[in-house]
C-alpha positions as a Markdown table, in Angstrom:
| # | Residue | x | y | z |
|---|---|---|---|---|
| 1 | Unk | 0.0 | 0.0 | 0.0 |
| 2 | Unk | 3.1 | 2.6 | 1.1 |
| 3 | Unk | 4.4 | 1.7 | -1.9 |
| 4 | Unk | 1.4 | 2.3 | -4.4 |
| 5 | Unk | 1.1 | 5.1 | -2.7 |
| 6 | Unk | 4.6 | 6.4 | -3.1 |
| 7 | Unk | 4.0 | 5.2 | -7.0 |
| 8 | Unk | 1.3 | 7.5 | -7.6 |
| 9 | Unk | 2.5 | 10.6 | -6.0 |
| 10 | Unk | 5.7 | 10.4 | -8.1 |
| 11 | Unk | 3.7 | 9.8 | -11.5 |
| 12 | Unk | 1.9 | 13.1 | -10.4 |
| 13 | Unk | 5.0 | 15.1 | -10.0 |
| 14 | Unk | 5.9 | 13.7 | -13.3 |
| 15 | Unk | 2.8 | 15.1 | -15.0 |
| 16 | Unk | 2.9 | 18.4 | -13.2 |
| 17 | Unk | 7.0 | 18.4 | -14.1 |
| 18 | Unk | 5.3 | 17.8 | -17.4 |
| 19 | Unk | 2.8 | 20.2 | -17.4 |
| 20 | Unk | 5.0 | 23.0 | -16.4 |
| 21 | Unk | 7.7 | 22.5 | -19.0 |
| 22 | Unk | 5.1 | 22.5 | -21.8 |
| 23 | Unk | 3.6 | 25.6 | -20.1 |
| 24 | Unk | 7.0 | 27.3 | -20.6 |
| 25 | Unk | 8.1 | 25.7 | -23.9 |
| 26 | Unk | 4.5 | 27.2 | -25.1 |
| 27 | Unk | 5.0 | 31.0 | -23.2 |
| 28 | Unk | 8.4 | 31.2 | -24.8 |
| 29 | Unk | 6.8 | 30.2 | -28.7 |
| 30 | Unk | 7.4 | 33.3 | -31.1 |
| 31 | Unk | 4.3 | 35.3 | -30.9 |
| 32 | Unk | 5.5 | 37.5 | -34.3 |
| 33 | Unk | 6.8 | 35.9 | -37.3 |
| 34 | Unk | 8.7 | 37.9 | -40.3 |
| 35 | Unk | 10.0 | 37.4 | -43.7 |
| 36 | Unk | 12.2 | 38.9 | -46.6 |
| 37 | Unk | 11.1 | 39.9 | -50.0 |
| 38 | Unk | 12.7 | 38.8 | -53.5 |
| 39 | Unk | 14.4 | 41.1 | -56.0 |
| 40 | Unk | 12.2 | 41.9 | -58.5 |
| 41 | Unk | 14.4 | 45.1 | -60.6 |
| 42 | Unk | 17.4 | 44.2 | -62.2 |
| 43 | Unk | 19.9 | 45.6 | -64.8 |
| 44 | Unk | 19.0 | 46.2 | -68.6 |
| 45 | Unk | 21.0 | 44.4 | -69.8 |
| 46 | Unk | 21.2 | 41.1 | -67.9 |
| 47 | Unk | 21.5 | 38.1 | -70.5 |
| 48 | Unk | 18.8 | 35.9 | -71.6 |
| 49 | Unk | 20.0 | 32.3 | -70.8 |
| 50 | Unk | 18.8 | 29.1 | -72.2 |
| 51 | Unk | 19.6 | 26.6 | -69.6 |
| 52 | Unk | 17.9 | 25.5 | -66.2 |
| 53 | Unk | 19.2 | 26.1 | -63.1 |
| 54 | Unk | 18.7 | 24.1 | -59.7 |
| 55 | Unk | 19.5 | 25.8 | -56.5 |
| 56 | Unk | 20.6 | 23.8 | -53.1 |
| 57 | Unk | 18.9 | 24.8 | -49.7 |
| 58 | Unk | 22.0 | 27.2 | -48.2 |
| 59 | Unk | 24.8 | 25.6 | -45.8 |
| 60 | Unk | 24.4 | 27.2 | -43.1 |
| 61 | Unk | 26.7 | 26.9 | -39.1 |
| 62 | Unk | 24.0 | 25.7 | -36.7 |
| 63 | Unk | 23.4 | 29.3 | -35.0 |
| 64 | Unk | 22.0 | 30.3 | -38.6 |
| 65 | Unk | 20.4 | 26.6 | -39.0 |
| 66 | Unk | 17.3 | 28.0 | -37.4 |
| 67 | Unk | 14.1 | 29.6 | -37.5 |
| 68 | Unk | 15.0 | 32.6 | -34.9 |
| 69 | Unk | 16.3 | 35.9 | -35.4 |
| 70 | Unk | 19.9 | 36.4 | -34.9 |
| 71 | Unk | 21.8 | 38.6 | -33.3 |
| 72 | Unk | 25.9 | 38.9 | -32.0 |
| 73 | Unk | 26.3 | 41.1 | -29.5 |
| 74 | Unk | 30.2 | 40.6 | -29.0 |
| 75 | Unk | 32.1 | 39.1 | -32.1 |
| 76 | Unk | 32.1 | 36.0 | -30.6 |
| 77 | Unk | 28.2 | 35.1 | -29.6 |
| 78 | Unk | 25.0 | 34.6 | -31.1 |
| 79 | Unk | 21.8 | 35.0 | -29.4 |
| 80 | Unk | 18.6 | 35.7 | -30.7 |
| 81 | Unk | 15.3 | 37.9 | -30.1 |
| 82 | Unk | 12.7 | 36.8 | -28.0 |
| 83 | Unk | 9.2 | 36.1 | -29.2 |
| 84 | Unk | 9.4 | 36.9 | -32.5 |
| 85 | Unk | 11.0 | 34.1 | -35.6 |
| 86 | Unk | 11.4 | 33.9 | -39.6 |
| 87 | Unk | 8.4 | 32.2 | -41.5 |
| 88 | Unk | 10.8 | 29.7 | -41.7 |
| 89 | Unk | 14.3 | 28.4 | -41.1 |
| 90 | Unk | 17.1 | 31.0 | -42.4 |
| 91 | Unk | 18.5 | 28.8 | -44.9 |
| 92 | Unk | 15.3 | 28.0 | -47.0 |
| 93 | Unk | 13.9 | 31.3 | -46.5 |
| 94 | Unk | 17.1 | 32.5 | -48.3 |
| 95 | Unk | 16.8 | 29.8 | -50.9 |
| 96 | Unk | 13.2 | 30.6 | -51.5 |
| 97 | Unk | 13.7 | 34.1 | -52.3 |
| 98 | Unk | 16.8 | 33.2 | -54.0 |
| 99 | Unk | 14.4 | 31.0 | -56.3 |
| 100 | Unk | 11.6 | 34.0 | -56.6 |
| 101 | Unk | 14.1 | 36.2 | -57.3 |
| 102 | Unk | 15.6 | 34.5 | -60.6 |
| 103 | Unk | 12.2 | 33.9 | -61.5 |
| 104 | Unk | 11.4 | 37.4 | -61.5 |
| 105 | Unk | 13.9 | 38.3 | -63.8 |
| 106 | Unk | 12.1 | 36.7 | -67.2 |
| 107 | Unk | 15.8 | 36.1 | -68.3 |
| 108 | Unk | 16.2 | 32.2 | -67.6 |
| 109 | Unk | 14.3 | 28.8 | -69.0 |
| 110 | Unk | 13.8 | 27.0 | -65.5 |
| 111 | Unk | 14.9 | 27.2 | -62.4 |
| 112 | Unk | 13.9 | 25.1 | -59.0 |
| 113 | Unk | 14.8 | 24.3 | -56.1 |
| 114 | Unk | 17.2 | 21.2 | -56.1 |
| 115 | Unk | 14.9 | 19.3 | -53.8 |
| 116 | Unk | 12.9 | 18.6 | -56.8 |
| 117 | Unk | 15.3 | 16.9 | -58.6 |
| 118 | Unk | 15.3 | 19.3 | -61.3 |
| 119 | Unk | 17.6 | 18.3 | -64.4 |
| 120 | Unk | 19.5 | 20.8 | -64.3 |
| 121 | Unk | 22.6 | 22.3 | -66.9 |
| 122 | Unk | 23.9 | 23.8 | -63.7 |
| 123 | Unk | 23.4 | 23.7 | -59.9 |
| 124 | Unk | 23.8 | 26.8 | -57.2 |
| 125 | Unk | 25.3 | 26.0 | -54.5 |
| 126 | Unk | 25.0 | 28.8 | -51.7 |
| 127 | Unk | 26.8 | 29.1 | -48.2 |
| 128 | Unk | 24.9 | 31.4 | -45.7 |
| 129 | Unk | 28.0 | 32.7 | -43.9 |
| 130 | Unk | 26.4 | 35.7 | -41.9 |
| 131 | Unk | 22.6 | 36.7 | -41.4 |
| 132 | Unk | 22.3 | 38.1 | -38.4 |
| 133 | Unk | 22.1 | 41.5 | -36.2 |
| 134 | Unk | 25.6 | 43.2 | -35.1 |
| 135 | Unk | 25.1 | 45.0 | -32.2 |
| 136 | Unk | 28.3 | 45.5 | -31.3 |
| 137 | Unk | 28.9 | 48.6 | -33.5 |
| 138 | Unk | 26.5 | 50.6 | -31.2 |
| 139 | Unk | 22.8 | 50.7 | -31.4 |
| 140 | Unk | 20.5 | 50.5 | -33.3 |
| 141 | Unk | 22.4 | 47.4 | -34.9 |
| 142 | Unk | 24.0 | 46.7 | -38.3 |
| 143 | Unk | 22.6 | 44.0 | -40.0 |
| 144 | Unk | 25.6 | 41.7 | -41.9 |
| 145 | Unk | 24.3 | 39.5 | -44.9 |
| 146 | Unk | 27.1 | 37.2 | -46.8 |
| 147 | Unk | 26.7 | 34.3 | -48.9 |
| 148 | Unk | 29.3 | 32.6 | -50.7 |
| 149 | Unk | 28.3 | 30.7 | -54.0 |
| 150 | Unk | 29.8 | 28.2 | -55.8 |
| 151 | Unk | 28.1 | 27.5 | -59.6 |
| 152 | Unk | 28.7 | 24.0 | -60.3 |
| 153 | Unk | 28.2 | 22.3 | -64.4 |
| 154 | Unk | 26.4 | 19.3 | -64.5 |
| 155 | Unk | 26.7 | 16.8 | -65.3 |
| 156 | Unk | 30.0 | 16.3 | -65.0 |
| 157 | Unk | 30.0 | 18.3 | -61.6 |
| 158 | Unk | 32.1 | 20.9 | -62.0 |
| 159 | Unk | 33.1 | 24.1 | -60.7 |
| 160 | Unk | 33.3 | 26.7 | -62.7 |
| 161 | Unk | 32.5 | 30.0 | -60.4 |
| 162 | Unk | 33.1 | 30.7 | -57.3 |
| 163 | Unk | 32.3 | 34.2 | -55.4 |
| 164 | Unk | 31.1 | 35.8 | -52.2 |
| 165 | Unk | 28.9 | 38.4 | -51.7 |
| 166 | Unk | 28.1 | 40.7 | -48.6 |
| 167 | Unk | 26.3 | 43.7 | -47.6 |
| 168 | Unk | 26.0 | 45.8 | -44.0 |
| 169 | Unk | 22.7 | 47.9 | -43.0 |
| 170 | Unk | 22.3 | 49.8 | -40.4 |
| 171 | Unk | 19.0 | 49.7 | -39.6 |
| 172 | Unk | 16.4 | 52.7 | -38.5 |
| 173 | Unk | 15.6 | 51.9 | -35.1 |
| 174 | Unk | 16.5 | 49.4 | -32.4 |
| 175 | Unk | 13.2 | 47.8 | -32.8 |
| 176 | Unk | 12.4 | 44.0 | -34.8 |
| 177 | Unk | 10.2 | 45.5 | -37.4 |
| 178 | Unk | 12.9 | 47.9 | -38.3 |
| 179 | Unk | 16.0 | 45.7 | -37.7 |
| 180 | Unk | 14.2 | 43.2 | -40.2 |
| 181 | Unk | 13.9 | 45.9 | -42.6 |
| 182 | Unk | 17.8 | 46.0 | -43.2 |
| 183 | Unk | 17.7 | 41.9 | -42.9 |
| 184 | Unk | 15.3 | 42.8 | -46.5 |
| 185 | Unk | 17.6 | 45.5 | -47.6 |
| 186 | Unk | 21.2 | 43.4 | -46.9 |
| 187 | Unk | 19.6 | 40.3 | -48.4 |
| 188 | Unk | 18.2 | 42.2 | -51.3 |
| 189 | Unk | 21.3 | 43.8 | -52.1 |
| 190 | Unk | 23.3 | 40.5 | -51.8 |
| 191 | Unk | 20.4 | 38.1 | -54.0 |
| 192 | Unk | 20.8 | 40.8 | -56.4 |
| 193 | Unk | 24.4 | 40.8 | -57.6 |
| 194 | Unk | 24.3 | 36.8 | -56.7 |
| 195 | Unk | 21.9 | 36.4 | -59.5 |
| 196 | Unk | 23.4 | 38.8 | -61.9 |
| 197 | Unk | 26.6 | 36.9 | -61.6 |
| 198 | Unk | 25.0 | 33.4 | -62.0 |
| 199 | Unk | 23.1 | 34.4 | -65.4 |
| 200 | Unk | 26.7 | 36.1 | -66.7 |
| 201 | Unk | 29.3 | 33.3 | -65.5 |
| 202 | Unk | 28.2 | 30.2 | -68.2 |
| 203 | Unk | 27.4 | 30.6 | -71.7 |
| 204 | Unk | 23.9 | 31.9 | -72.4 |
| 205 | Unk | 23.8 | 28.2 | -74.5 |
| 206 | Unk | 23.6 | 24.8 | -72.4 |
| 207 | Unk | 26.6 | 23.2 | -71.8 |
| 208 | Unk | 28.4 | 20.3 | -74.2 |
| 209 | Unk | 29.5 | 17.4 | -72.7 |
| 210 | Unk | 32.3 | 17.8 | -75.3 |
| 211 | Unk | 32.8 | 21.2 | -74.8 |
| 212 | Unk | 36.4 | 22.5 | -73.8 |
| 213 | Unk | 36.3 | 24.1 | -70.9 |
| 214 | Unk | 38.2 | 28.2 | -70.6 |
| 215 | Unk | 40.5 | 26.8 | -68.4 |
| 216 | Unk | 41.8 | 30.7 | -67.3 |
| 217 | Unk | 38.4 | 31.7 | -66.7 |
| 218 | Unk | 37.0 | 28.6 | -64.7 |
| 219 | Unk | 39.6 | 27.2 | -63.0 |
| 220 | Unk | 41.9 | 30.9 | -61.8 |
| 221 | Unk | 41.7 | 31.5 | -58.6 |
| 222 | Unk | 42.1 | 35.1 | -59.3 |
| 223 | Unk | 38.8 | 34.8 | -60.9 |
| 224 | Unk | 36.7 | 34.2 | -58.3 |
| 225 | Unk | 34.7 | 37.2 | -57.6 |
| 226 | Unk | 34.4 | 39.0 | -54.3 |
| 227 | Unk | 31.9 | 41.6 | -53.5 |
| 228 | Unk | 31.9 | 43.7 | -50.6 |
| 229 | Unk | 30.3 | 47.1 | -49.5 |
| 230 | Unk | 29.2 | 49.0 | -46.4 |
| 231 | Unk | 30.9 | 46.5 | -44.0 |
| 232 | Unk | 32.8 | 48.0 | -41.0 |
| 233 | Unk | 36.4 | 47.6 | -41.3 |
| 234 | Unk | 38.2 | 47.1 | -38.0 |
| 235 | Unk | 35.9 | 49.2 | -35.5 |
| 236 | Unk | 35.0 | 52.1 | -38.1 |
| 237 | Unk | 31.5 | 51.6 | -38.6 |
| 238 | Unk | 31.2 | 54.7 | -40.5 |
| 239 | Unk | 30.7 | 53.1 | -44.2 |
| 240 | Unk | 27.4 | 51.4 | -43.2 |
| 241 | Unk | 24.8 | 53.3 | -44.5 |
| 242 | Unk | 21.2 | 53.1 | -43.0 |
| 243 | Unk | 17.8 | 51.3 | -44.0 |
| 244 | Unk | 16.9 | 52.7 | -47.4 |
| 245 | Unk | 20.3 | 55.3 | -48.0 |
């Protein structure tokens, strides 16, 4: 009897243990979600292309792997804000607009996402370095966006551009709906040249499997492209211009 007693008095601190974890796990749920916008205006004279494109969900360091909001306030942490998450994890997010973004251009026969398992002349292979809030610059924060892209010909899967591509905003106010604004802008900015750079790299023709590659222009290091503006050097924080300079 002491014992069946003892039995059910621990299951009942088990369910209230229970009950007050889920109770926090469900106070501490995002209570505002927010999301980034495609390109949609692009240069004149961007070349028509006659090849499909597939493009891979971003690699991304597990403190960018996630749903949540971002932010480093030392050079050497991530946290994130509280009650408030992306309509989705960072990385597809990204790739999604990425996708949107080509699309919008009118300038290419198909692209995808690679998930699909598009057959694709070529494959874009993106690497989310940074996407996230710097507020140690001062307030209200900088946000940092850079992606490094690798275009890859299928296929015989190979490499033949490689660049990086990063943008700082400094955004209006130290509040989420304006620090998410420069998240839009800094993104923009980057998806921008990134797809200007993947319709100008290949031939506007799909490739041969007999085709010589331009050794000099796919396989130079000193060809790979790297595009930075309006990041802080060192501690000047000067260059970073704010949401919509």
């Amino acid at each position: 009897m002491i014992r069946c007693l003892a039995t059910c008095v621990a299951a009942l601190a088990l369910l209230s243990s229970c009950s007050f974890v889920s109770a926090v796990d469900s106070a501490g749920e995002p209570t505002d979600l927010y999301t980034v916008s495609p390109k949609s205006t692009f240069d004149a004279d961007l070349p028509a292309v006659y090849w499909q494109l597939a493009v891979e969900v971003p690699a991304a360091a597990a403190n960018l792997n996630t749903g949540r909001i971002a932010i480093a306030m030392t050079p050497t942490s991530t946290d994130y804000y509280a009650k408030v998450a992306w309509t989705d994890r960072a990385p597809l997010m990204v790739q999604t607009r990425i996708v949107d973004s080509f699309e919008n251009t009118r300038k290419i026969v198909a692209v995808s996402r690679e998930s699909i398992g598009l057959r694709a002349n070529y494959v874009l292979q993106p690497d989310l370095r940074n996407f996230e809030a710097l507020y140690y610059y001062g307030q209200p924060p900088i946000v940092k966006v850079r992606i490094i892209a690798k275009l890859v010909r299928m296929p015989d899967r190979q490499i033949i551009g490689v660049a990086s591509f990063e943008r700082c905003v400094r955004a209006r106010a130290d509040k989420v709906p304006k620090v998410v604004e420069a998240f839009d802008q800094a993104l923009g900015s980057v998806i921008k040249r990134l797809v200007s750079w993947t319709l100008r790299t290949p031939p506007a023709r799909p490739p041969s499997e007999s085709a010589p590659y331009d050794i000099e222009r796919f396989r130079n290091p000193a060809n790979s492209v790297v595009d930075s503006e309006n990041c802080p050097r060192g501690n000047d924080a000067s260059m970073v211009p704010y949401t919509d300079e």
